[in-house]
Steps between C-alpha positions, in 0.01 A plus 500: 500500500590879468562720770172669577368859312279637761255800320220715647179333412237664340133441360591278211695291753155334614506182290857410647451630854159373603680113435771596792249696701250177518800274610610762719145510709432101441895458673295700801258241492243720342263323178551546152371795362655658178163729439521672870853470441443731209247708597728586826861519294298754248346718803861547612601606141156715456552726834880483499486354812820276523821434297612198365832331352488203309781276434584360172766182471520416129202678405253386719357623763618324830420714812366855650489737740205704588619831713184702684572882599482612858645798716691485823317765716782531782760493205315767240534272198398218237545184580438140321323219618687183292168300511549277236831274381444174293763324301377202303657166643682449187672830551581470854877509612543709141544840631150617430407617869803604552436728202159614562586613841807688389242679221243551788743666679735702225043628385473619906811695493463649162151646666646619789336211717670432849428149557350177341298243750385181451382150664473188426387197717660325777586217326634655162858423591643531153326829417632612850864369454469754142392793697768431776797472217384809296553724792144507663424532865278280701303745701588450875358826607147488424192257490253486230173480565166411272138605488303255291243683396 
């Protein structure tokens, strides 16, 4: 395989990014749903409501990341939430998260943001040993907390 070509997605992107985004939610135990899948990827697009980088290994499409804006009200500045990461299991261990975190990060910067978050389950060891060996910080400071609503 080629070493990864990570681009912003856009619109036209759909056809190749609702595939990753449906094995992305199915890995989190959620059903099979390319419409909703659709519908939810296009709402994003539509209201400009997230940013995304796909990752391309020999023309294909072969994993995202989906980026959601927030602020920092006790730091005065943008943030991004890092909600989404998926690498197809035939790309794993290929540099692909590796490279969709360093775009994620390199697209923060260039807008001035002051931090990226994210979490992941418990359990996800091997997304957690990525994080950990890309420079990111387990949060020892703070709790997080949920509302289901």
């Amino acid at each position: 395989m080629t070493p990864p070509k990570i681009r912003q997605a856009t619109l036209g992107d759909l056809d190749v990014l609702v595939p990753l985004f449906d094995a992305y939610r199915q890995f989190y135990r959620q059903p099979s749903d390319p419409d909703r899948a659709r519908e939810f990827l296009r709402a994003r697009f539509d209201h400009n409501e997230s940013v995304i980088f796909l990752a391309f290994m020999d023309g294909i499409a072969r994993g995202f990341t989906q980026l959601y804006p927030s602020f920092t009200s006790t730091g005065l500045a943008r943030t991004f939430v890092l909600n989404d990461l998926f690498v197809a299991p035939e790309a794993r261990r290929a540099g692909v998260g590796i490279a969709l975190l360093a775009a994620a990060a390199d697209y923060g910067r260039s807008v001035g943001a002051v931090r990226l978050s994210l979490s992941t389950e418990h359990t996800n060891y091997a997304a957690q040993g990525l994080y950990e060996s890309e420079g990111w910080l387990r949060d020892s400071v703070f709790c997080a907390f949920q509302l289901p609503l």
